[in-house]
C-alpha atoms as one frame of an Amber mdcrd trajectory, in Angstrom:
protein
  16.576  -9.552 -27.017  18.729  -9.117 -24.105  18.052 -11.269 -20.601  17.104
  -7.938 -19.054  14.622  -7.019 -22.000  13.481 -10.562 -21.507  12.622  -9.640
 -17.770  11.183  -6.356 -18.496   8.844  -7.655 -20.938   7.498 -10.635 -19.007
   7.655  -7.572 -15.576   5.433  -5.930 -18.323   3.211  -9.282 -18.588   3.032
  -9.851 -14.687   1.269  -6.202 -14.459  -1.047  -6.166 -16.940  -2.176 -10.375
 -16.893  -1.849 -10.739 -13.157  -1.955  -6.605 -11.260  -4.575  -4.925 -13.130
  -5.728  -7.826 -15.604  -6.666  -5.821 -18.409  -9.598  -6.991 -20.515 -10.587
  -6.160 -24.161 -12.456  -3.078 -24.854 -10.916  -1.710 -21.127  -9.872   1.646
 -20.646  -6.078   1.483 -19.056  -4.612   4.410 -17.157  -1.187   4.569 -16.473
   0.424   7.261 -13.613   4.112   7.017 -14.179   7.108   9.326 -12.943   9.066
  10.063 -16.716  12.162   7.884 -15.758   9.633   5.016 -16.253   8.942   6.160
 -19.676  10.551   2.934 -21.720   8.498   0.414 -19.175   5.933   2.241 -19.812
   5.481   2.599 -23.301   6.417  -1.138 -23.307   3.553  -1.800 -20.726   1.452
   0.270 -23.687   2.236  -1.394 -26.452   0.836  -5.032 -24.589  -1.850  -3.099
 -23.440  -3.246  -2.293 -26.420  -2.274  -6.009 -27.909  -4.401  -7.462 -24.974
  -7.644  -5.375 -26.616  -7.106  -2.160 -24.787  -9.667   0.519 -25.847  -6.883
   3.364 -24.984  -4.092   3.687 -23.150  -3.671   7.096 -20.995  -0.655   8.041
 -19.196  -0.580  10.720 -16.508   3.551  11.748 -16.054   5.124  13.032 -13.044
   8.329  14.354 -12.199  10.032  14.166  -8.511  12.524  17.351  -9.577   9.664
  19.658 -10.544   7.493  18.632  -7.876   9.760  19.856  -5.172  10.551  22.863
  -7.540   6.862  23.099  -6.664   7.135  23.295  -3.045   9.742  25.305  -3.002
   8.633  28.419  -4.861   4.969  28.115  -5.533   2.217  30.566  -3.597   0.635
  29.028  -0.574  -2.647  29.139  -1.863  -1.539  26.652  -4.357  -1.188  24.062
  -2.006  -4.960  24.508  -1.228  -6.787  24.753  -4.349  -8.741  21.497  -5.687
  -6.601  19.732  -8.397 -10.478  19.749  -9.713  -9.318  18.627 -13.704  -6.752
  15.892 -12.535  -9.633  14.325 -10.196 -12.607  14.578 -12.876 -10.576  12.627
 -15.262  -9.567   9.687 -12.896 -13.344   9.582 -11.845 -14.413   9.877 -15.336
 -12.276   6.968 -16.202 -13.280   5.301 -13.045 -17.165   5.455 -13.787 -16.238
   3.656 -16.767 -14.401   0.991 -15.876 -11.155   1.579 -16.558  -8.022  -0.069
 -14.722  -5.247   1.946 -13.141  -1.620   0.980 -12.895   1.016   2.940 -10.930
   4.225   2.772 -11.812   6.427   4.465  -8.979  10.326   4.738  -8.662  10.008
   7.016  -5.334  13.211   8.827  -4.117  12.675   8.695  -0.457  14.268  11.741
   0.327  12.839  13.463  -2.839  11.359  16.265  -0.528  14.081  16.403   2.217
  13.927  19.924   3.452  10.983  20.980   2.624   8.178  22.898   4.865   5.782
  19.663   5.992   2.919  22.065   6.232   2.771  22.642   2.551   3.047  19.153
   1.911   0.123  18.236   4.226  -1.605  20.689   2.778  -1.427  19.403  -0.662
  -1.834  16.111   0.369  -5.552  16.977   2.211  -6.327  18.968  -0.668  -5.391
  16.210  -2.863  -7.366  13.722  -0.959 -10.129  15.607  -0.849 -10.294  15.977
  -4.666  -9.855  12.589  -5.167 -12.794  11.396  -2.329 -14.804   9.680  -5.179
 -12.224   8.004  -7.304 -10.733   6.465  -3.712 -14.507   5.118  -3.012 -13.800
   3.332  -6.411 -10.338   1.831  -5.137 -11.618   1.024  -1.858 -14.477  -0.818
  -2.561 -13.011  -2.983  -5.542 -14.690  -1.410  -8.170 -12.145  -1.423 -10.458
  -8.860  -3.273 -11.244  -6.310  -1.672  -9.935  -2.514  -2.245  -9.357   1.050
  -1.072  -8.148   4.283  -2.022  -9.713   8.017  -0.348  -9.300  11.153   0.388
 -10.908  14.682   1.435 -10.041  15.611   4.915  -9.958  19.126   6.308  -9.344
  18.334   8.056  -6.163  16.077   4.938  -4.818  19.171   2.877  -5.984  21.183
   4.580  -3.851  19.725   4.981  -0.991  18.726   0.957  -0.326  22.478  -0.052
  -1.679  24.931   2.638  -0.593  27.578   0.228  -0.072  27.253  -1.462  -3.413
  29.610   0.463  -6.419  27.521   3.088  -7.713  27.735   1.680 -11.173  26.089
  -1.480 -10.115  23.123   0.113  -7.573  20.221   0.396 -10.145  21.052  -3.035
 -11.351  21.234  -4.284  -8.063  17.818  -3.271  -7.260  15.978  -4.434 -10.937
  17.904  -7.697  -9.737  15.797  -7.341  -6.195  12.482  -6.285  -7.600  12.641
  -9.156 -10.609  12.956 -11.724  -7.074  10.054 -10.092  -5.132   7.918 -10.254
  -8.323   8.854 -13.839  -8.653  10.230 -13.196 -12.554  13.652 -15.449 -11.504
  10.736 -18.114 -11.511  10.555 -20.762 -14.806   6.870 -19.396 -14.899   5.904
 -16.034 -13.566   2.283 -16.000 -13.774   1.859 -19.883 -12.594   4.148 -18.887
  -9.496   1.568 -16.301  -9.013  -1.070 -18.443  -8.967  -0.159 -20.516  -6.658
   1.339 -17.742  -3.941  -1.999 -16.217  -4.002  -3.612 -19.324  -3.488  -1.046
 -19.839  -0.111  -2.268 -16.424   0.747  -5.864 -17.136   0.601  -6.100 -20.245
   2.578  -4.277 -18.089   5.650  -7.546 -15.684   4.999  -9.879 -18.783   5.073
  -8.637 -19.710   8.582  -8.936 -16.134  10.090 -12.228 -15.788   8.524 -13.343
 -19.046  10.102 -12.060 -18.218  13.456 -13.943 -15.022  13.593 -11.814 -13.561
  16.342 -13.304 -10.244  18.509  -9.802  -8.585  19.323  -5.892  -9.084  18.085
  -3.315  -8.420  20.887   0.265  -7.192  19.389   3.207  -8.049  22.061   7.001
  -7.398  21.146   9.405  -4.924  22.077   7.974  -1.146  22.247   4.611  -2.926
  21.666   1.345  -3.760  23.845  -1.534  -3.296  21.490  -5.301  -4.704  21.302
  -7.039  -4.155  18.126 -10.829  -4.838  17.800 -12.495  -6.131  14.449 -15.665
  -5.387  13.794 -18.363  -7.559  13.546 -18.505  -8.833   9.912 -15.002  -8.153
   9.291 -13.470 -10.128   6.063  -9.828 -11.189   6.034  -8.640 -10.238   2.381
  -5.331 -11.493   0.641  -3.552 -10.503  -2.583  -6.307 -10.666  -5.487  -9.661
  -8.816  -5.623 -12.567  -9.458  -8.008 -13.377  -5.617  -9.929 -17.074  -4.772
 -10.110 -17.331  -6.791 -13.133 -15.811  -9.814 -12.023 -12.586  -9.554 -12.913
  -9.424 -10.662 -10.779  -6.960  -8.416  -9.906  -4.078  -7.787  -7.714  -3.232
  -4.387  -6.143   0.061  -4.463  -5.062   2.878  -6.443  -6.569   4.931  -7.724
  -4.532   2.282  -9.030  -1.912   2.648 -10.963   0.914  -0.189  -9.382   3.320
  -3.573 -11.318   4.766  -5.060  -7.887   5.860  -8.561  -7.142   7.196 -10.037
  -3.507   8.898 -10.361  -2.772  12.522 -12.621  -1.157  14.510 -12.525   2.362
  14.671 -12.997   2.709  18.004 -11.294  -0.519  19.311  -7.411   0.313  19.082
  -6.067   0.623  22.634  -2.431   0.189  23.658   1.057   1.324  22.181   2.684
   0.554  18.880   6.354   0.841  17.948   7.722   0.936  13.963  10.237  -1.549
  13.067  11.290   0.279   9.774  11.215   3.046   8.456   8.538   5.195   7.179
   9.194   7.029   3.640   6.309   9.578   3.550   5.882  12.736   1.354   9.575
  12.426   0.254  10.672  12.497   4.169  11.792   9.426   6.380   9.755   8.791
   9.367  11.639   6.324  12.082  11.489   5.273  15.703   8.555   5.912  16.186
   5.877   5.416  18.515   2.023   5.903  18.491  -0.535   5.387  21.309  -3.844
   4.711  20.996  -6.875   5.058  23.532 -10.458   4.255  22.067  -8.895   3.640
  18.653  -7.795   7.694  18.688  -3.714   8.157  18.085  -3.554  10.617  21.439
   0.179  10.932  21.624   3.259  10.477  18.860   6.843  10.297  19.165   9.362
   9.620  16.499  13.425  10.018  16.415  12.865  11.077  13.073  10.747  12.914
  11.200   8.615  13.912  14.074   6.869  16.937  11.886   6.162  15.161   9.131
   4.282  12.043  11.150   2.207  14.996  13.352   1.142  16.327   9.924   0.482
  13.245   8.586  -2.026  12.283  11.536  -3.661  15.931  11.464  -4.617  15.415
   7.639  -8.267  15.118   9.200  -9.739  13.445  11.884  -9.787   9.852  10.390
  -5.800  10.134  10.098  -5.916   9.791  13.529  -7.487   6.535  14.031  -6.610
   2.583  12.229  -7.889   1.629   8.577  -6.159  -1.253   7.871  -4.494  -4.433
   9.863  -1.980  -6.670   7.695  -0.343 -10.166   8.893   2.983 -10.947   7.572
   4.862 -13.465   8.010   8.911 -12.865   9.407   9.924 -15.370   7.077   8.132
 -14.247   3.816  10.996 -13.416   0.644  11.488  -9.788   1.203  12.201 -10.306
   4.951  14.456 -12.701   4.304  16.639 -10.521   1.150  17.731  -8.536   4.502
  16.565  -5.628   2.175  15.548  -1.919   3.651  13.543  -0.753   0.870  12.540
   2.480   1.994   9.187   2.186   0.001   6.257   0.973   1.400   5.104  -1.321
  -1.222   8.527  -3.360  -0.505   8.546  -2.886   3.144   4.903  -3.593   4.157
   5.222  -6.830   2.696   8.305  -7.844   5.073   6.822  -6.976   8.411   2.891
  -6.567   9.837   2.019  -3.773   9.758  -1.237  -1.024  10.191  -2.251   1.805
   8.123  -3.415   5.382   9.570  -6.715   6.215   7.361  -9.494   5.187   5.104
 -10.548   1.322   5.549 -11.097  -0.931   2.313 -14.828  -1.521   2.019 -14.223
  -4.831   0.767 -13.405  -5.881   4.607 -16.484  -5.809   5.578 -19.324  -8.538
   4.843 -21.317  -6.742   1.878 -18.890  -3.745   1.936 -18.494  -3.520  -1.400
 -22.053  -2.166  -1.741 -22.125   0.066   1.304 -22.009   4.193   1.236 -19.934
   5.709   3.174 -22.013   6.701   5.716 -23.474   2.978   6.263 -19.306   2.024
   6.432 -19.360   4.347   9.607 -22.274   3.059  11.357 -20.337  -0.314  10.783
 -17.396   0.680  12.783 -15.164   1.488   9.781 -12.769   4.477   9.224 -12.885
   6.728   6.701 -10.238   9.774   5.975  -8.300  11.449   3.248  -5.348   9.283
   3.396  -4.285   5.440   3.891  -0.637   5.129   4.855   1.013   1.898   5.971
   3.771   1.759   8.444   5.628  -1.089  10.262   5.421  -3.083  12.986   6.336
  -6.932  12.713   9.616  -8.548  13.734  10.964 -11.552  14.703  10.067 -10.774
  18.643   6.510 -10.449  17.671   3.559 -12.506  19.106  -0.238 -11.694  18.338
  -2.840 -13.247  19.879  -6.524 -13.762  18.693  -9.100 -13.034  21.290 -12.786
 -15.095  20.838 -15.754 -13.917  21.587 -15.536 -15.874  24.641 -12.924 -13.895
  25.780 -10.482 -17.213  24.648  -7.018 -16.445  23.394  -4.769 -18.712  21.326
  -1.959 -17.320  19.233  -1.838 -16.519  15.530   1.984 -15.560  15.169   4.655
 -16.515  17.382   8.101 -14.644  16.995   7.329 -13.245  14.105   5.417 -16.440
  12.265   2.142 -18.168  11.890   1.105 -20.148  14.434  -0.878 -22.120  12.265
């Protein structure tokens, strides 16, 4: 065995032991673009030695998806992937865990018509309402994991020899996984643990409003009463650990739906739908996005926030730290699950239940009345840097600071 098939086989471990921590008798399902297909069949093959009742994959294929929007009918883009969202519930009603494997170009759908891809992406979410209550409220183990592709390659290392770019960036995803370690899973272990004693302070302090300052940025986000601060593992319906997104370096919690007030500014980049959004700007007034700019991608980020009417309001707050390992690489990922966890950042959309004292066993509805959002998409984007303070307002009406150029204050 080679040192790289030594890394992609304990990669392989990491995502099934620590991300979706698959369990005897579980069902696993796997959603995988075809480029992935040797890490996945390896992922497979320890799936079913770990006790796995049956693996399913679900392949996709970046070429013939934009062969898609190029050609197909309009009334494509509008019609209920019914079958594709019956099985993920199906498998979601009975426990199964889901692992995504993505290798995103983020340019994959450069060109194309945003309105089709909105469309498909509302139609999509709609579809797939019930199987999202299941992610968003912990009910099953679910997790993200990624792997080099040519085009992804080449886009974060265009200065690097062609030859070496995909190797470059297995190099950089082995680090943020923390597989240069002596022992992966122990590492693990003990980040998460880091992670959740930042959540046990926030949680203690119980603060009534956030205040973002930095460049481009004068924002006060309200929590709602209740709120949980949540870090990198979850516990499934059945008690089972989990992780959702590896790499992770978030302490994240949900806002109030109607407490956002103020202006935000992206520090990075925004791969969404195959397009870059960048520069841009969103204001807020009673936790409504009333105005947008962007130097980039301006179309794609006004279809993105007319999805539905919860696309235009906050589901998601996340505290990172300036100095956390993916900051530091000096690496533009251009994919979220890289870049989210080098920089706070917010998400436009649905809130995670689990943010909420007794979320987890809330209906949607009752999640409203709480103060939390709900929409047909959750998309992260940007905001931290090293000129960033935030400040956590009491219910006194005290404020003390939480990060200080770009850091925890505590």
């Amino acid at each position: 065995m080679t040192e790289f098939e030594a890394k992609l086989s304990k990669y392989a471990d990491l995502a099934l032991k620590i991300g979706v921590n698959v369990q005897p008798g579980q069902a696993l399902v796997v959603n995988a673009p075809i480029i992935a297909a040797e890490f996945v069949r390896l992922i497979a093959a320890k799936a079913y030695e770990a006790g796995a009742s049956q693996v399913k994959v679900n392949w996709s294929d970046e070429r013939i998806a934009r062969l898609q929007f190029e050609h197909a009918a309009p009334e494509v883009f509008s019609k209920a992937p019914t079958w594709y969202a019956g099985e993920l519930i199906e498998f979601a009603e009975n426990g199964a865990a889901v692992l995504s494997v993505i290798a995103e170009d983020p340019d994959a759908l450069k060109g194309i018509d945003p309105s089709r891809i909105a469309e498909y992406q509302k139609t999509r979410g709609l579809a797939l309402t019930k199987y999202y209550e299941f992610i968003m409220s912990d009910k099953i183990s679910w997790s993200i994991v990624a792997i080099p592709s040519k085009a992804w390659a080449d886009k974060v290392f265009p200065d690097v020899p062609e030859e070496e770019r995909v190797g470059k960036l297995w190099e950089a995803i082995f680090h943020t996984v923390r597989l240069d370690r002596e022992d992966p899973v122990a590492a693990w272990q003990e980040h998460l643990r880091t992670l959740d004693e930042k959540a046990a302070v926030l949680n203690a302090k119980k603060y009534k409003k956030l205040h973002y300052v930095a460049p481009g940025t004068d924002l006060t986000v309200e929590l709602p009463e209740g709120h949980l601060w949540a870090q990198g593992d979850s516990i499934n319906a059945k008690g089972h650990a989990f992780v959702a997104n590896m790499p992770t370096e978030e302490v994240f919690t949900a806002p109030l739906k109607t407490g956002v007030n103020g202006t935000v500014r992206s520090t990075k980049p925004l791969s969404h739908g195959g397009n870059i959004i960048d520069g841009f700007s969103l204001t807020f007034e009673n936790g409504k996005i009333v105005s947008v700019s962007a130097e980039k991608g301006q179309d794609t980020l006004e279809h993105l926030i007319g999805l539905d009417e919860g696309a235009r309001y906050l589901g998601e707050v996340a505290l990172v730290p300036h100095h956390s390992p993916i900051s530091e690489s000096n690496i533009l990922y251009y994919n979220t699950l890289f870049d989210e966890n080098a920089s706070n950042h917010l998400a436009i959309g649905t809130a995670y239940a689990f943010c909420l004292e007794g979320g987890k066993n809330m209906t949607k509805e009752q999640l409203q009345e709480r103060g939390l959002n709900t929409s047909v998409t959750h998309v992260d984007f940007m905001i931290g840097s090293a000129e960033m303070n935030i400040y956590g307002i009491t219910g006194d009406g005290a404020e003390e600071p939480v990060f200080l150029n770009g850091n925890w204050a505590f």
